[in-house]
GUTI-269588 format. One record per residue: residue in one letter; residue number from 0; x, y, z of N, C-alpha, C in turn. Coordinates in pm, whole numbers, plus 50000, padded with zeros to 5 digits. Last residue first. Example, Ala and Ser with C-alpha at 12.3 -4.5 7.8 and 13.67 -1.06 7.14 Angstrom:
SITE;S;1;51285;49775;50708;51367;49894;50714;51290;50003;50787 $
SITE;A;0;51319;49431;50780;51230;49550;50780;51320;49670;50780 $
This chain:
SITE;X;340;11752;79356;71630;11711;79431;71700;11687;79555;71720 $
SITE;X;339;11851;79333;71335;11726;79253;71422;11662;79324;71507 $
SITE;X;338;12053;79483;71306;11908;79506;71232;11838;79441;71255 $
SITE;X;337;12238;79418;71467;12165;79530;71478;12079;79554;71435 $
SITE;X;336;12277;79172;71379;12247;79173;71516;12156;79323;71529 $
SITE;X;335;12399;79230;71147;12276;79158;71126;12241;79149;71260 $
SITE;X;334;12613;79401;71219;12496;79398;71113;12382;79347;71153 $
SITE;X;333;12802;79135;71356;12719;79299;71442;12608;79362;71376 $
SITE;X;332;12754;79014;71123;12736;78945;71241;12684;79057;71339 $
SITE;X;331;12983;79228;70983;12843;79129;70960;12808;79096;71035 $
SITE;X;330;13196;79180;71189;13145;79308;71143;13001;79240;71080 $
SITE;X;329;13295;78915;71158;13213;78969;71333;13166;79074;71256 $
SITE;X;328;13408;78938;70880;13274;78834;70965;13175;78868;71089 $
SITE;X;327;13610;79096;70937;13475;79142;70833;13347;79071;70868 $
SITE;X;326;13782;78949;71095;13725;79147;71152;13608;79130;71060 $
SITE;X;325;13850;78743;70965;13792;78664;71097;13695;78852;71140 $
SITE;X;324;13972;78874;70741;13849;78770;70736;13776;78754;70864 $
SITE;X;323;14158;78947;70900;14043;79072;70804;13930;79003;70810 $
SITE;X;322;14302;78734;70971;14267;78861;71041;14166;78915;71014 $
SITE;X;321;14356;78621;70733;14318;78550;70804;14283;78691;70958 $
SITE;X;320;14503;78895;70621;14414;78829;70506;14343;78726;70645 $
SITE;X;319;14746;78893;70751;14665;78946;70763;14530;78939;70728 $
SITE;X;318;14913;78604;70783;14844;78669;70916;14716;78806;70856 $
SITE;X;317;14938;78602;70502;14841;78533;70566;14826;78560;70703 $
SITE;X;316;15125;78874;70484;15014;78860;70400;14891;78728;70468 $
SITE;X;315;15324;78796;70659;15235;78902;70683;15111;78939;70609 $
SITE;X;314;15468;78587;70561;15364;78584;70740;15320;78665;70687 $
SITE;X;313;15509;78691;70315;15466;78617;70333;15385;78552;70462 $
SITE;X;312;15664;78890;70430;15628;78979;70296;15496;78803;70295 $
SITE;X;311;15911;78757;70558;15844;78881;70607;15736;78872;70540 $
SITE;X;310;15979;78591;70375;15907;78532;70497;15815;78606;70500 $
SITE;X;309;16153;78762;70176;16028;78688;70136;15953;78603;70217 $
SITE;X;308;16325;78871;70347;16197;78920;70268;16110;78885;70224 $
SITE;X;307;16478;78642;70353;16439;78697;70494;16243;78786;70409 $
SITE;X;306;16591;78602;70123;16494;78528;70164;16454;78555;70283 $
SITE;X;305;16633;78704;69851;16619;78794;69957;16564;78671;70093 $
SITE;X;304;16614;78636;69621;16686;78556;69662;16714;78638;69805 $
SITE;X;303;16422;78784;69431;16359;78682;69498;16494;78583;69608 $
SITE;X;302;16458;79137;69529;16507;79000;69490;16428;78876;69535 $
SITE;X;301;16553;79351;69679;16452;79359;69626;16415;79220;69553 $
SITE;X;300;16856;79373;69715;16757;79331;69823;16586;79332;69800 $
SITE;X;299;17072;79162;69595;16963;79256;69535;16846;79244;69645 $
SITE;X;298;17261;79063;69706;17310;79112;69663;17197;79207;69650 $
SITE;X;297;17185;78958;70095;17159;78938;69941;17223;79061;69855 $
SITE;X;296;17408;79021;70359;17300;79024;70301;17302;79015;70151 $
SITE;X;295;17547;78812;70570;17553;78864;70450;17427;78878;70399 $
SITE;X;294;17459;78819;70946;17466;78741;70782;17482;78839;70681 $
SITE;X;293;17394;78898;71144;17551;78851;71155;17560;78814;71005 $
SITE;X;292;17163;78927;71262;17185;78799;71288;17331;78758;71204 $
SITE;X;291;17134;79214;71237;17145;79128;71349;17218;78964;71375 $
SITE;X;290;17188;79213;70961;17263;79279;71044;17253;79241;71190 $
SITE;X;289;16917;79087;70860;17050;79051;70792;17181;79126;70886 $
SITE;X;288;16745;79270;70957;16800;79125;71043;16877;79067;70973 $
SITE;X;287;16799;79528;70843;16836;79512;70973;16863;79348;71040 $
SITE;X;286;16667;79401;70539;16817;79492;70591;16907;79437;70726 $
SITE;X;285;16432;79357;70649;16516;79260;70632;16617;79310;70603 $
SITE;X;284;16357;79622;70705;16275;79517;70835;16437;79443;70811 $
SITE;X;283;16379;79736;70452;16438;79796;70521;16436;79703;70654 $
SITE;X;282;16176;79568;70309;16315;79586;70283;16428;79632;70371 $
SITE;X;281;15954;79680;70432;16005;79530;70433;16137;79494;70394 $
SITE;X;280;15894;79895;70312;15931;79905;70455;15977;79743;70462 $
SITE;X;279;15864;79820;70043;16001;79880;70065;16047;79903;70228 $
SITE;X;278;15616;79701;70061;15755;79628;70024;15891;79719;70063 $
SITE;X;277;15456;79952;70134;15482;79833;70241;15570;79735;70198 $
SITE;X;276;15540;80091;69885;15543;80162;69997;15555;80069;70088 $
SITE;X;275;15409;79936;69694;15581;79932;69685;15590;80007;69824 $
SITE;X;274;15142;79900;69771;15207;79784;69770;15355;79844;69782 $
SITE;X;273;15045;80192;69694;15033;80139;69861;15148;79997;69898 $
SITE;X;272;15126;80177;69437;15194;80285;69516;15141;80213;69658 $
SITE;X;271;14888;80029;69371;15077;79957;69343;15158;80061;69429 $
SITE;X;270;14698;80136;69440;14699;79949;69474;14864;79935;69473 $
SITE;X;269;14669;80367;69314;14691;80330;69479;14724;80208;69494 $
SITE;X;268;14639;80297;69032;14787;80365;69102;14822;80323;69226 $
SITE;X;267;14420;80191;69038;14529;80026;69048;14652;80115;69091 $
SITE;X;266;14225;80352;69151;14264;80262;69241;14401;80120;69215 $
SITE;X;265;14246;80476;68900;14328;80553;69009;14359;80432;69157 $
SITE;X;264;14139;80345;68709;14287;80370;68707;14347;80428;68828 $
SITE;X;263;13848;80345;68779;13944;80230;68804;14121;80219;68827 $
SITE;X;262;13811;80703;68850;13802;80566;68756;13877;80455;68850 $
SITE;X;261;13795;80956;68886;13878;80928;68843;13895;80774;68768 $
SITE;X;260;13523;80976;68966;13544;81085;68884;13696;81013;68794 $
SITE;X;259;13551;80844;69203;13458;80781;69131;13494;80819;68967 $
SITE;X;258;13712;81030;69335;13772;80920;69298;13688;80835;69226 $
SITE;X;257;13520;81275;69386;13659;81270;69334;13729;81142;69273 $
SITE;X;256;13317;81103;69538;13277;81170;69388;13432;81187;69319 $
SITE;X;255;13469;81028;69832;13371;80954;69690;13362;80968;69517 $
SITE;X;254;13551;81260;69927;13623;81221;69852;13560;81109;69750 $
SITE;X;253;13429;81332;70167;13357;81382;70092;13462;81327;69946 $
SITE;X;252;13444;81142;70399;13565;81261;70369;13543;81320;70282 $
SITE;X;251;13336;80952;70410;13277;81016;70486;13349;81149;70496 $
SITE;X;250;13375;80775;70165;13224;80873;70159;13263;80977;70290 $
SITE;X;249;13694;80692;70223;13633;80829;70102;13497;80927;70153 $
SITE;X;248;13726;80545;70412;13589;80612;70419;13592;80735;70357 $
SITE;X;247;13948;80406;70245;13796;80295;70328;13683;80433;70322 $
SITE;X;246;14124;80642;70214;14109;80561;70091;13969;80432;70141 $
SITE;X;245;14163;80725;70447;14149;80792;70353;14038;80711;70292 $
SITE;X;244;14306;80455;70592;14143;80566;70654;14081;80635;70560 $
SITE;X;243;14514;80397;70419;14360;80339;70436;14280;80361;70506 $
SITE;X;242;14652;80628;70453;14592;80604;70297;14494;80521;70339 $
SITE;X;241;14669;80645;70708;14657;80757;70681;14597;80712;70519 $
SITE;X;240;14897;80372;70755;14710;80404;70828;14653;80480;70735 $
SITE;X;239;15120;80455;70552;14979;80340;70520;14889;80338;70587 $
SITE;X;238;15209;80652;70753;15159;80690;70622;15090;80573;70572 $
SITE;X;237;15251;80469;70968;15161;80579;71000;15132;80643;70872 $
SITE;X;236;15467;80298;70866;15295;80237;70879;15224;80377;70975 $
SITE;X;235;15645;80505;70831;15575;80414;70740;15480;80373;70720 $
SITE;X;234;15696;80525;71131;15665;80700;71010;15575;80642;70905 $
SITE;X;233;15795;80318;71230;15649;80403;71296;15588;80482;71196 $
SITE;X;232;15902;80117;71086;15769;80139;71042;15685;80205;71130 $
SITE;X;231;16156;80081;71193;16142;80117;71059;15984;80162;71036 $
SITE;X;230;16069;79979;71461;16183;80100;71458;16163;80153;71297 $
SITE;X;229;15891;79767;71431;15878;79877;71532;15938;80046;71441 $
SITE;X;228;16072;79561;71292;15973;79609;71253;15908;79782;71268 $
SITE;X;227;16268;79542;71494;16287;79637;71321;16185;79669;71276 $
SITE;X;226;16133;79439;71738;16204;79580;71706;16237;79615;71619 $
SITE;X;225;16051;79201;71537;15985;79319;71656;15999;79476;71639 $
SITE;X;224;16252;79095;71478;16177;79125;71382;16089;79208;71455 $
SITE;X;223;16388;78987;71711;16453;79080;71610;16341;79147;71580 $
SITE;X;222;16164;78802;71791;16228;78986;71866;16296;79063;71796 $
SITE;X;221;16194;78585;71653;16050;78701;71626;16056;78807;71710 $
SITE;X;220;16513;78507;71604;16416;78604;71482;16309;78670;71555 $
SITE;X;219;16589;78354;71793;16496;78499;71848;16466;78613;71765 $
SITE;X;218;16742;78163;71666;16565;78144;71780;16514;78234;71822 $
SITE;X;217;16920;78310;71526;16806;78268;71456;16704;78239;71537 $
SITE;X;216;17166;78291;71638;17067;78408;71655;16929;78376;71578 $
SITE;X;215;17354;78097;71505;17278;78093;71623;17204;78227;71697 $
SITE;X;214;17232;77957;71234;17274;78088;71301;17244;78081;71419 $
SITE;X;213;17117;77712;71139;17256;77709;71149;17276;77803;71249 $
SITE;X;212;16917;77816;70982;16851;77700;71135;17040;77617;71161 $
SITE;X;211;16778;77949;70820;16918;77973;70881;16940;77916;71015 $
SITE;X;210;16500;77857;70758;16645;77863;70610;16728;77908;70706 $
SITE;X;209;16391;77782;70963;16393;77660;70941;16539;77728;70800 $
SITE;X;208;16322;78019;71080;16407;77942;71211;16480;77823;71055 $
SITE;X;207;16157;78120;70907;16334;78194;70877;16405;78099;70953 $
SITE;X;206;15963;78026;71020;16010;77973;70891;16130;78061;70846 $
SITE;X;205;15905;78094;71230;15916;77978;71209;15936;77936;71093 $
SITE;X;204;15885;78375;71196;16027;78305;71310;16028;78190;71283 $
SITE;X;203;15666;78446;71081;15777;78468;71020;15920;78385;71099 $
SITE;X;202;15484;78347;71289;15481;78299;71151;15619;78293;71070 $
SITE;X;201;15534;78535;71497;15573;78419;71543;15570;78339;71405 $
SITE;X;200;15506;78818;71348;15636;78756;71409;15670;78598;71444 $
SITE;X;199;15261;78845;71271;15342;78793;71165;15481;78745;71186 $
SITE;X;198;15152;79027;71458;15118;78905;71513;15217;78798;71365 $
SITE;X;197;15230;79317;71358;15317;79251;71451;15262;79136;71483 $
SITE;X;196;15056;79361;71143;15258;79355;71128;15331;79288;71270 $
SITE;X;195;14842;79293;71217;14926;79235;71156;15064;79183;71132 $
SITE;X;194;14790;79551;71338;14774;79378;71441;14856;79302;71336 $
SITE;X;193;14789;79684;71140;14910;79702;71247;14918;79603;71310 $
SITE;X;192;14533;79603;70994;14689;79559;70912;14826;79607;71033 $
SITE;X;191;14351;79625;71220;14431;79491;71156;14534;79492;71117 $
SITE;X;190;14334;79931;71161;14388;79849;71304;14442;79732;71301 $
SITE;X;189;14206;79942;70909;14401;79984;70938;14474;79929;71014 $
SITE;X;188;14012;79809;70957;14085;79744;70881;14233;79828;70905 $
SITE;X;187;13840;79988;71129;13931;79877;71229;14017;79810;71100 $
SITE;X;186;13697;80175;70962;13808;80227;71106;13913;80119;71138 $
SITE;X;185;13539;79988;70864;13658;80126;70739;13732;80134;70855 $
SITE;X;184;13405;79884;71039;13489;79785;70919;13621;79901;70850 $
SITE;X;183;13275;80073;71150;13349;79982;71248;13443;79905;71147 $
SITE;X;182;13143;80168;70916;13196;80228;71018;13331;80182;71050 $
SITE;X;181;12936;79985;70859;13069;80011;70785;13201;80117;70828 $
SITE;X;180;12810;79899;71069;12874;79833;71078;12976;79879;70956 $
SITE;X;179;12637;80182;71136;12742;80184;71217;12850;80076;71183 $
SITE;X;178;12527;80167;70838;12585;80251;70857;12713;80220;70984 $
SITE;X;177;12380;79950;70911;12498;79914;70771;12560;80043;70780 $
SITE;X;176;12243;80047;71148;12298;79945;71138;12407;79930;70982 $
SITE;X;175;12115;80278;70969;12204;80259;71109;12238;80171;71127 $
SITE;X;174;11945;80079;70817;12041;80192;70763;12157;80271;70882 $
SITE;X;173;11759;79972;70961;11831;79892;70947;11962;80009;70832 $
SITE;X;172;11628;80200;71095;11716;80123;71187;11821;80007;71082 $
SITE;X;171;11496;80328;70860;11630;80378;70950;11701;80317;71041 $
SITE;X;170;11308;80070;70813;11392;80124;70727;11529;80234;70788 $
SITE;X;169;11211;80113;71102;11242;79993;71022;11383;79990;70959 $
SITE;X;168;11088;80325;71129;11179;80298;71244;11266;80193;71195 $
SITE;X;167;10906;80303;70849;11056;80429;70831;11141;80359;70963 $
SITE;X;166;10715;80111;70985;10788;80069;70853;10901;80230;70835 $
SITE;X;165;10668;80209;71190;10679;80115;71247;10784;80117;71084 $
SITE;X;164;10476;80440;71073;10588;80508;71140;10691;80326;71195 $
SITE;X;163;10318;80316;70940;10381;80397;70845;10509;80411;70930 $
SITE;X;162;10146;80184;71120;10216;80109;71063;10345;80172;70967 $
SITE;X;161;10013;80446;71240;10100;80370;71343;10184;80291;71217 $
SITE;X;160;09908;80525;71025;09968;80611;71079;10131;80509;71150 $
SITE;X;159;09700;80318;70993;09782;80384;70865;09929;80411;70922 $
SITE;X;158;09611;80335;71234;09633;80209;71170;09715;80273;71099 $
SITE;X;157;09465;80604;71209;09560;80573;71333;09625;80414;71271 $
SITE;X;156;09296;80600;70973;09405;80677;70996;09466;80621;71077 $
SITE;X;155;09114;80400;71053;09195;80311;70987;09299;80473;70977 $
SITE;X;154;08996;80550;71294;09070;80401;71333;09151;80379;71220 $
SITE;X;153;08896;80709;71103;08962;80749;71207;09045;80654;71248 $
SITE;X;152;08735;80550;70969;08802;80649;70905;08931;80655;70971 $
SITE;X;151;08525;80473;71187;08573;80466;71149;08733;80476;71058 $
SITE;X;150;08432;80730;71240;08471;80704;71360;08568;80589;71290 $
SITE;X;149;08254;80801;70982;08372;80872;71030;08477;80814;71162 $
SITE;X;148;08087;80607;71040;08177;80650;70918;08313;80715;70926 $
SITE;X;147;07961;80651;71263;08004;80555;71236;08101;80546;71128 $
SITE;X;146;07856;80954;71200;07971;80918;71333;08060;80771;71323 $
SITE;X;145;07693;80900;70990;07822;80940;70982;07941;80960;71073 $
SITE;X;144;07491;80755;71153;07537;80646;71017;07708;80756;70993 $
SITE;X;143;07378;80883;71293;07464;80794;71325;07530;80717;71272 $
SITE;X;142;07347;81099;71140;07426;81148;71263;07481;81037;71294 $
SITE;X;141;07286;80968;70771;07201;80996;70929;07312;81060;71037 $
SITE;X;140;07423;81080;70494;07374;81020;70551;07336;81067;70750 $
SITE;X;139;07347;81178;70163;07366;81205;70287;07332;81060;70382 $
SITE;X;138;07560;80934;69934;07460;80995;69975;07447;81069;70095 $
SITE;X;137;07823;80924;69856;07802;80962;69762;07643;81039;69857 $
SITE;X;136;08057;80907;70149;07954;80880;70091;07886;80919;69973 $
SITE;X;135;08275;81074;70217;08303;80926;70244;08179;80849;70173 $
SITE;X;134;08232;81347;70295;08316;81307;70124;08326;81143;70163 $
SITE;X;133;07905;81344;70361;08031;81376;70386;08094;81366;70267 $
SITE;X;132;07623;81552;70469;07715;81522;70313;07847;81489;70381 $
SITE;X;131;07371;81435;70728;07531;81507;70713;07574;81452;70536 $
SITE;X;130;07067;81515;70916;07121;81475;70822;07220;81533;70782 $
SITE;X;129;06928;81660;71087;06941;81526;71124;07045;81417;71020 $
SITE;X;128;07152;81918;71299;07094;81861;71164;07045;81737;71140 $
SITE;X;127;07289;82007;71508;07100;81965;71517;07068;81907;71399 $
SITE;X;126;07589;81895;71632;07488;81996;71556;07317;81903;71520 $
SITE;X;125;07787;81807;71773;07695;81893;71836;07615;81995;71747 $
SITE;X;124;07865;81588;71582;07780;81533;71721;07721;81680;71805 $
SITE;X;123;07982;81762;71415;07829;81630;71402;07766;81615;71499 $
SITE;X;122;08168;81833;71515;08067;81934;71499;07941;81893;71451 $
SITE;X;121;08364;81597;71634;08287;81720;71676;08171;81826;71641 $
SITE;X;120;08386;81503;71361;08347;81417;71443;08302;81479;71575 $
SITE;X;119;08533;81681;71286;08432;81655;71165;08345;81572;71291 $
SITE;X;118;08807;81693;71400;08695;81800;71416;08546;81777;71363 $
SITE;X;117;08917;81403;71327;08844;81451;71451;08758;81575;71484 $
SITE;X;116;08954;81464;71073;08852;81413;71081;08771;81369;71228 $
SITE;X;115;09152;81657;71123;09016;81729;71059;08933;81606;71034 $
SITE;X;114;09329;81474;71248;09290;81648;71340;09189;81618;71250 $
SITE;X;113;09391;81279;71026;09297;81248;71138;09263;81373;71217 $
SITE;X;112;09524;81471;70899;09394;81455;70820;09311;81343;70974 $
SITE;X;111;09754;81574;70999;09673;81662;70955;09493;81626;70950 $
SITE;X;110;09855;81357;71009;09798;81396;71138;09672;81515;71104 $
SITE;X;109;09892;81283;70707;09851;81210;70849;09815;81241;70960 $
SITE;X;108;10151;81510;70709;10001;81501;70651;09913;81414;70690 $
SITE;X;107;10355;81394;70927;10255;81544;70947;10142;81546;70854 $
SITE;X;106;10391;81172;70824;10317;81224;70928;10249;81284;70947 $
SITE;X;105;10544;81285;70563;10426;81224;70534;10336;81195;70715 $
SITE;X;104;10747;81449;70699;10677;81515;70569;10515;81421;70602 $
SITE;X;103;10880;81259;70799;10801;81316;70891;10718;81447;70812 $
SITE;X;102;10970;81090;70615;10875;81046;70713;10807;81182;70797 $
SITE;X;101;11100;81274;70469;11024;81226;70373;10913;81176;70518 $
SITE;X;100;11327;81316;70699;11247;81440;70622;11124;81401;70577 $
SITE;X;99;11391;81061;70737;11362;81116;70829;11297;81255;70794 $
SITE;X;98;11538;81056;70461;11427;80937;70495;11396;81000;70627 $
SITE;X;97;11722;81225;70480;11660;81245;70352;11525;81120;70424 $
SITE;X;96;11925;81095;70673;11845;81232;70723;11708;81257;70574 $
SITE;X;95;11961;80869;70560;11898;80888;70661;11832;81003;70694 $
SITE;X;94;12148;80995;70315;11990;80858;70304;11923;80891;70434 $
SITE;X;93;12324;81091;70503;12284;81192;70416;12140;81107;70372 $
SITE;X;92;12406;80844;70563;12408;80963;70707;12269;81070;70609 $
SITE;X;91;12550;80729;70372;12419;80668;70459;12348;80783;70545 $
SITE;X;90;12751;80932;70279;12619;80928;70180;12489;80840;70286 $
SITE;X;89;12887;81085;70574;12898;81012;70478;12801;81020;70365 $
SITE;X;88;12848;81018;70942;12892;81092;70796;12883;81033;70692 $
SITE;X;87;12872;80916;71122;12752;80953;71132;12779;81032;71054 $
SITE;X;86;13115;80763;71214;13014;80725;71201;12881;80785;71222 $
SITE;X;85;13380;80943;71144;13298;80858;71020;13165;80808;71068 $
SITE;X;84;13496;81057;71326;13421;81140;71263;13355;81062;71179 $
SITE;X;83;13478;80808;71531;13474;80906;71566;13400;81013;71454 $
SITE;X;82;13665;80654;71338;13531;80607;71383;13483;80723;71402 $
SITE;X;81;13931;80813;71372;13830;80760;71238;13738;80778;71234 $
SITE;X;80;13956;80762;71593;13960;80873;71619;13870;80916;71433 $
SITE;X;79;14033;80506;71646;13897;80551;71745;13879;80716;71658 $
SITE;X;78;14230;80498;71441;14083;80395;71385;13960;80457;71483 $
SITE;X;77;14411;80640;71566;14362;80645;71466;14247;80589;71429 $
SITE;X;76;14451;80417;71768;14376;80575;71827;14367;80635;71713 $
SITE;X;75;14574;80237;71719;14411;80185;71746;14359;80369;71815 $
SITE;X;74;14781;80252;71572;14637;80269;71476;14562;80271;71550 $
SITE;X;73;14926;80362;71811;14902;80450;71734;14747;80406;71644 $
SITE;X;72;14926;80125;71925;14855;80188;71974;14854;80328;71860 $
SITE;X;71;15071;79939;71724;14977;79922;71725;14877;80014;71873 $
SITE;X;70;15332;80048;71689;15262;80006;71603;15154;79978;71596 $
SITE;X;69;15451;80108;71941;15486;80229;71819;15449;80115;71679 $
SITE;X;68;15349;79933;72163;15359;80078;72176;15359;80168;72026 $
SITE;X;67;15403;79719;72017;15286;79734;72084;15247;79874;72096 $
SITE;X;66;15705;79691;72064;15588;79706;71921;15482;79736;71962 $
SITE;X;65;15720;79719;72318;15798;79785;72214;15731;79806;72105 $
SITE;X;64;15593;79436;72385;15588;79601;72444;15613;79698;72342 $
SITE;X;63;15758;79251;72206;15626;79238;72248;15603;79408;72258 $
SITE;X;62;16036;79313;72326;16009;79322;72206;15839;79359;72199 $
SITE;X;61;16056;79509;72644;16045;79400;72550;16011;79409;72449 $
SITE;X;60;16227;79825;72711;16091;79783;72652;16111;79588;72573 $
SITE;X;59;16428;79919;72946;16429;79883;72807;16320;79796;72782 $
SITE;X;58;16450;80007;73192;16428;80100;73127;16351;80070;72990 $
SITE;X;57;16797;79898;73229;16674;79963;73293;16558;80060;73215 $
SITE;X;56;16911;79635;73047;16888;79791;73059;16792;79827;73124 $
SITE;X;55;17108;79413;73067;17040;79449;73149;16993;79609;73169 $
SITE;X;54;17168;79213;72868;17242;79371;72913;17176;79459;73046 $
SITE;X;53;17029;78981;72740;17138;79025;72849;17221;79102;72866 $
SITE;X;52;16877;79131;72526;16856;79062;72632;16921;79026;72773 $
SITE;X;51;17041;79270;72413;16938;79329;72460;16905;79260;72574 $
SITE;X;50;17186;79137;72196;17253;79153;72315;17183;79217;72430 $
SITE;X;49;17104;79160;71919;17038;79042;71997;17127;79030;72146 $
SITE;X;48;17141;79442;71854;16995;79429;71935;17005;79251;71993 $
SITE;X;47;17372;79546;71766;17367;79500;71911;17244;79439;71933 $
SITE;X;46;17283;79567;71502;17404;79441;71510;17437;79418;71658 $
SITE;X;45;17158;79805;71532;17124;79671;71477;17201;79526;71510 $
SITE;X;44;17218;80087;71638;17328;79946;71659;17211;79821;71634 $
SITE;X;43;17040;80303;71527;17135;80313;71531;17253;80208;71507 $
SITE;X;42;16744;80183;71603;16799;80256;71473;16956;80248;71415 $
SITE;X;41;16816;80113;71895;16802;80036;71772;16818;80070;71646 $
SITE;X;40;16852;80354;71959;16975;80294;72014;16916;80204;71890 $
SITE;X;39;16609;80508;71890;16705;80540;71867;16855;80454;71862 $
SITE;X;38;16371;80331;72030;16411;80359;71912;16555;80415;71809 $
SITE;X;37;16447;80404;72313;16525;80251;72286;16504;80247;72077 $
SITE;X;36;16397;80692;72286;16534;80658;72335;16558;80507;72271 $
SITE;X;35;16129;80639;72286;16199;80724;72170;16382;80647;72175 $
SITE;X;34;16053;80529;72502;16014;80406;72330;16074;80488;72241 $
SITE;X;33;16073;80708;72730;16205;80583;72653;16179;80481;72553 $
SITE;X;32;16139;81007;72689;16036;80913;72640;16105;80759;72592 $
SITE;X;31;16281;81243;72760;16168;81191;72871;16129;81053;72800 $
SITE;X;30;16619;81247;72672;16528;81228;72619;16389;81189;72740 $
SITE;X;29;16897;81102;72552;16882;81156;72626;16682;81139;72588 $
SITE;X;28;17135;80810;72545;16990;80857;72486;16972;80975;72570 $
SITE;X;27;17357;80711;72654;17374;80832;72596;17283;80926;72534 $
SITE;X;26;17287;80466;72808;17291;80624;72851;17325;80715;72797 $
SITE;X;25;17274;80302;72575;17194;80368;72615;17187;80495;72726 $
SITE;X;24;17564;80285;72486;17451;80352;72349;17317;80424;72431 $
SITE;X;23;17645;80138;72706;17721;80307;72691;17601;80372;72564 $
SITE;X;22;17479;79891;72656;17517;79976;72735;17530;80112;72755 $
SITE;X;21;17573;79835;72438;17475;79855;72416;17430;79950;72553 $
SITE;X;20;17867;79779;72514;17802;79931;72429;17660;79920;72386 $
SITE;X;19;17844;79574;72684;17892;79721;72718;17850;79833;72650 $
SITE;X;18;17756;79397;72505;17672;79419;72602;17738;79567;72708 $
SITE;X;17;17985;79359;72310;17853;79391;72259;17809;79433;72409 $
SITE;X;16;18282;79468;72541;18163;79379;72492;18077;79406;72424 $
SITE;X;15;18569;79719;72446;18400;79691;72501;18344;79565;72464 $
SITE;X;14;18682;79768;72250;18757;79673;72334;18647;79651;72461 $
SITE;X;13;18624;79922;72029;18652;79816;72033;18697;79721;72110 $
SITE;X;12;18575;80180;72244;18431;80112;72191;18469;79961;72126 $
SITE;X;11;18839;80160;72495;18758;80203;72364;18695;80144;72294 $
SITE;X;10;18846;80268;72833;18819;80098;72676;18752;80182;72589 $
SITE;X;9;19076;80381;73057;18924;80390;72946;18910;80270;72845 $
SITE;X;8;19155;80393;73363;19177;80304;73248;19025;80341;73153 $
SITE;X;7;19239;80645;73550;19131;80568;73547;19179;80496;73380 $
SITE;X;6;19563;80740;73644;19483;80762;73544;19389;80646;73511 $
SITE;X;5;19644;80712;73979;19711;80611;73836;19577;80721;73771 $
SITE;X;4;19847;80803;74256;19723;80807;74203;19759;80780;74057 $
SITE;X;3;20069;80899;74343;20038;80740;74387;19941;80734;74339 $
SITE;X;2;20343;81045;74174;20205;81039;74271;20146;80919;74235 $
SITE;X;1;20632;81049;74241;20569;80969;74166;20440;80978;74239 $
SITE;X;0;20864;81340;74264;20798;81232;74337;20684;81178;74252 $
């Protein structure tokens, strides 16, 4: 007898929609953390991501979000966490405490010497002599002529005193100030270059829109570029934070002298090892949207005929550079606010 029950029909992954297996990709994430999970499915199906949109994943992080999360909250808890040990370290830290020694060295002798010209000013007034030697006069002079002298004396100590301590509050306030504002400048430049990578999307979309302004995936270059960005450059741009926290507050890492020691040569190593390190994450960015958007990619992806790469590599240099500029300015500006006041 023919049972009336049929064998459920399966589709195999080629006979699925893009929007099915982006689908089936995501329940297969396992995992509590779903910026790990939608990392993964992206890592993975590049060539699904512009189907994201209408797939309807529960769960699934907008581009915007997405980056947000695994590019730019990481630096900004690096840069707090920077700040944190840098601003009250360093060689300023070390000036300060050395100028807070020296001031209160020279106080204390200052106080010293108004105490003993206040005692001097006690034992005049209760002694019978009619006549006093001080060290202020070559001759003796009268009880009232040296109370006057001395009373004197006294006023221009406290004068001395007061103006001495007005000129170090001075000098340490405005050293706290270039102290807290280099601070805020070494911590927040990493933070930029992450603000960077991702405010370079809408720059970069408008000028990839205009060389493949045929593709019809091309109007949502700056989500592509989001999530590749995102997905290629958590590990990446967490090793470029890590060199420019390093490498900004040497002083406060005791590293100064080491690299002073080493010269000029060591900063052009870093200059070109930091550069091929953020070209090569760029490589990998434009890999993926050569795979999204369905196109052949360049023969030499290192190439000037790369031309996705050379957007990338281009927003991202004037988004950042116009960033830094606008961070270094307010940083001054906080400076000079602080040392006013």
């Amino acid at each position: 007898m023919e049972s009336v029950y049929q064998d459920e029909e399966v589709l195999s992954p080629a006979q699925l929609t893009p929007q099915d297996q982006l689908r089936m990709q995501w329940r297969q994430q396992s995992g509590p953390i779903p910026f790990i999970r939608q990392k993964n499915v992206i890592d993975q199906n590049a060539e699904l991501v512009p189907y994201a949109a209408t797939s309807g994943l529960s769960g699934w992080s907008t581009p915007g979000l997405f980056a947000l999360q695994g590019l730019v909250l990481i630096a900004a808890l690096l840069s707090a966490i920077n700040w944190q040990i840098t601003r009250h370290s360093g060689k300023l830290e070390d000036e300060i405490t050395a100028l807070q020694a020296s001031a209160q060295t020279e106080i204390t002798r200052q106080e010293e010497i108004i105490a003993a010209t206040e005692a001097e000013i006690r034992r005049i007034s209760s002694s019978s002599k009619p006549t006093f030697k001080l060290h202020l006069s070559a001759t003796p002079l009268t009880r009232e002529q040296a109370l006057i002298a001395l009373n004197s004396s006294l006023e221009e100590s406290h004068t001395s005193e007061d103006q001495y301590k007005r000129k170090m509050a001075t000098q340490e306030g405005n050293l706290r100030a270039r102290q807290s504002a280099l601070a805020i400048a070494n911590s927040g430049a990493p933070l930029i270059f992450s603000l960077a990578l991702l405010m370079a999307a809408g720059l970069f979309s408008q000028g990839a829109q205009k060389t493949f302004s045929r593709n019809r995936h091309a109007r949502r270059l700056a989500d592509y570029y989001l999530y590749f960005a995102t997905t290629e450059g958590l590990w990446p741009n967490l090793v470029l934070l890590v060199f420019l926290h390093v490498a900004l507050s040497r002083n406060a890492y005791g590293f100064s002298d080491l690299f002073s020691s080493v010269g000029p040569l060591f900063w052009v190593v870093f200059g070109i090892g930091f550069y091929f390190l953020l070209l090569r994450y760029f490589v990998m960015v434009s890999r993926d949207l050569y795979r999204a958007m369905q196109v052949r990619g360049p023969a030499n992806e290192w190439g000037f005929d790369n031309r996705i790469l050379f957007r990338i590599h281009n927003s991202f240099m004037v988004v950042f550079v116009g960033l830094e500029t606008v961070f270094l300015a307010l940083c001054y500006a906080f400076y000079i606010s602080a040392k006013i006041s």
